[in-house]
C-alpha positions as CSV (number, residue, x, y, z in Angstrom):
1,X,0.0,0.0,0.0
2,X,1.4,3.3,-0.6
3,X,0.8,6.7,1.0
4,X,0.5,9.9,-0.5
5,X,1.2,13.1,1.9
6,X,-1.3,14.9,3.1
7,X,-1.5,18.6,1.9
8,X,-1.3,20.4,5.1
9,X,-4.2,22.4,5.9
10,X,-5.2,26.0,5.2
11,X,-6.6,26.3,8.7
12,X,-10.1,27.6,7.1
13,X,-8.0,30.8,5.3
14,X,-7.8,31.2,2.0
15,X,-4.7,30.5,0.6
16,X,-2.7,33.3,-1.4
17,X,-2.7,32.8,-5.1
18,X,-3.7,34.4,-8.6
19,X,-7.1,35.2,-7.0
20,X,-6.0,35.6,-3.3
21,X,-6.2,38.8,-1.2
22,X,-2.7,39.2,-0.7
23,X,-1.9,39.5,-4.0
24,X,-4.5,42.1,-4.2
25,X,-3.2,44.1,-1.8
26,X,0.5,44.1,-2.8
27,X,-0.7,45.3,-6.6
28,X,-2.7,48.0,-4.7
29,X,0.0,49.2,-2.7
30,X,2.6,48.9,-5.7
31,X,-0.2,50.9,-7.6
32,X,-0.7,53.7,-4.7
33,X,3.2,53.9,-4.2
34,X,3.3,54.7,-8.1
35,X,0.6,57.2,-7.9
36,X,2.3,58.8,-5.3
37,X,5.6,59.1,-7.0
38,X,4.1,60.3,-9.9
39,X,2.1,63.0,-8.4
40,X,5.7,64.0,-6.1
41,X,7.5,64.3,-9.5
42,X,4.6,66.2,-11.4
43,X,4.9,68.8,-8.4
44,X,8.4,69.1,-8.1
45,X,8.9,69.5,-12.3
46,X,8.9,73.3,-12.2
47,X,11.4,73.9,-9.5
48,X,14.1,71.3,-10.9
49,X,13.2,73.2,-14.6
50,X,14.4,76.3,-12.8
51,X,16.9,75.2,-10.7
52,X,18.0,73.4,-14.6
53,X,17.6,77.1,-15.8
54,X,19.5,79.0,-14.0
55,X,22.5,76.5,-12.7
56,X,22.9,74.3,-15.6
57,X,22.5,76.4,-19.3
58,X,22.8,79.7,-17.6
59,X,19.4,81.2,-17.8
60,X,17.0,83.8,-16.5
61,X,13.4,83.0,-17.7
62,X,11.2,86.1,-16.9
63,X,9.6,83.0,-15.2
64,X,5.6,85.5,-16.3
65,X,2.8,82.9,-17.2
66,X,1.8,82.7,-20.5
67,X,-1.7,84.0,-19.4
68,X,0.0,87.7,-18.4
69,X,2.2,88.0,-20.8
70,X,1.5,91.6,-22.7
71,X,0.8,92.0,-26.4
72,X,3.5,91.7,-29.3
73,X,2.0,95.5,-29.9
74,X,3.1,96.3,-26.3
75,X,6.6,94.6,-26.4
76,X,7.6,96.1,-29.8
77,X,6.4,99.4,-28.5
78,X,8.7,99.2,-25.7
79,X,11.8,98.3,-27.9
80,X,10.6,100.9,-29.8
81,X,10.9,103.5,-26.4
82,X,13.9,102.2,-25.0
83,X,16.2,102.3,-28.1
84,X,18.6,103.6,-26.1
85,X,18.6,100.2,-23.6
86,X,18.4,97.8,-26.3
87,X,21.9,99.4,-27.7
88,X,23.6,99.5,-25.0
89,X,22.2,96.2,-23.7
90,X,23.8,94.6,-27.6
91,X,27.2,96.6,-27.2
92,X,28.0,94.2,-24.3
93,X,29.2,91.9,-27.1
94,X,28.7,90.7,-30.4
95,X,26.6,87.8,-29.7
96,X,24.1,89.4,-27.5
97,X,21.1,90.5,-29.2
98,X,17.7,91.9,-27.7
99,X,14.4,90.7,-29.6
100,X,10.4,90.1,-29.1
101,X,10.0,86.7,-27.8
102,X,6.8,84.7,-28.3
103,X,7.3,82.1,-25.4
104,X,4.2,80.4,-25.6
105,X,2.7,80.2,-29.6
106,X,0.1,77.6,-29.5
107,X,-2.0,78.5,-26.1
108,X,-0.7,82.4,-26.8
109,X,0.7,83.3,-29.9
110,X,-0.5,87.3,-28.8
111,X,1.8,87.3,-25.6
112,X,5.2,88.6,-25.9
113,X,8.3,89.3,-24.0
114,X,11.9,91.0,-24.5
115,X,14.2,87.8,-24.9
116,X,18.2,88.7,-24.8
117,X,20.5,86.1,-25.8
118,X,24.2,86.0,-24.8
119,X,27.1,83.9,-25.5
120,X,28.3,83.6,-21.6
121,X,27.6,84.5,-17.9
122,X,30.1,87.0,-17.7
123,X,27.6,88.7,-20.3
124,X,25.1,87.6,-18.3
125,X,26.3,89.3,-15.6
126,X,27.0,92.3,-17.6
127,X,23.5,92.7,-18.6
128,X,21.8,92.2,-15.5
129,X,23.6,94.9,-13.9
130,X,22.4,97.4,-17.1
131,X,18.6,96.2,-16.2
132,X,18.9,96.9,-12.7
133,X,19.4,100.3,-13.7
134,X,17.3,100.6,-16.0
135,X,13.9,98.1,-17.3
136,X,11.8,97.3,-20.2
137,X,8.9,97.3,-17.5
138,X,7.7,94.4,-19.9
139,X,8.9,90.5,-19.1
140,X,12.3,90.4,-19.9
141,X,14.3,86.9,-20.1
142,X,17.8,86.5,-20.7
143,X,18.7,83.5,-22.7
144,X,22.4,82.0,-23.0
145,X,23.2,80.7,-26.4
């Protein structure tokens, strides 16, 4: 006569398997720990985009939501009116340029800002010191190139 083992007993639980509760709960929590860590990154986006900004390629975004930016009319009036800034913002070098900027074309292709580009930060530098002593009063974001 031979004997076959018993299968030990479940003790009246259910046992954990591809329908079992425990598996449920661990693709729950894997779910929840991945809705978390996306919704932690989504927040934290626009701060590493500015720290990215301003440490790593040198920038100064005029950081101004799309939403209040001013006109192109505006923008080019005010190149028009400071002439005078816009010259002796470009004389810093011979890469740095002032211009309109349309930052956001599709959801505003009516909003505008002053953009200067420049070659380096020891323009950069240059530059910001001119606009502290004098503004466009519009957006203004400096751009390294």
């Amino acid at each position: 006569m031979s004997t076959v083992p018993e299968a030990p007993s479940s003790g009246g639980r259910r046992q954990a398997g591809g329908r079992g509760g425990r598996a449920r709960v661990r693709a729950a929590v894997v779910v929840a720990g991945l809705v978390l860590a996306a919704g932690a990154v989504s927040l934290a986006l626009p701060a590493i985009d500015g720290a990215l900004q301003d440490r790593l390629y040198d920038n100064r975004p005029s950081g101004v939501a799309c939403e209040d930016l001013p006109t192109r009319e505006a923008v080019e009036r005010v190149l028009r009116e400071h002439e005078g800034l816009v010259r002796r913002i470009e004389a810093v070098g011979d890469e740095v340029w002032v211009e309109l900027s349309v930052p956001c074309p599709e959801s505003h292709p009516d909003g505008a800002e002053v953009l200067v580009t420049y070659p380096g930060g020891s323009d950069r530098a240059t530059i910001e010191g001119i606009l502290e002593e004098e503004s466009f009063g519009v957006p203004t974001s400096l751009r390294n190139i």
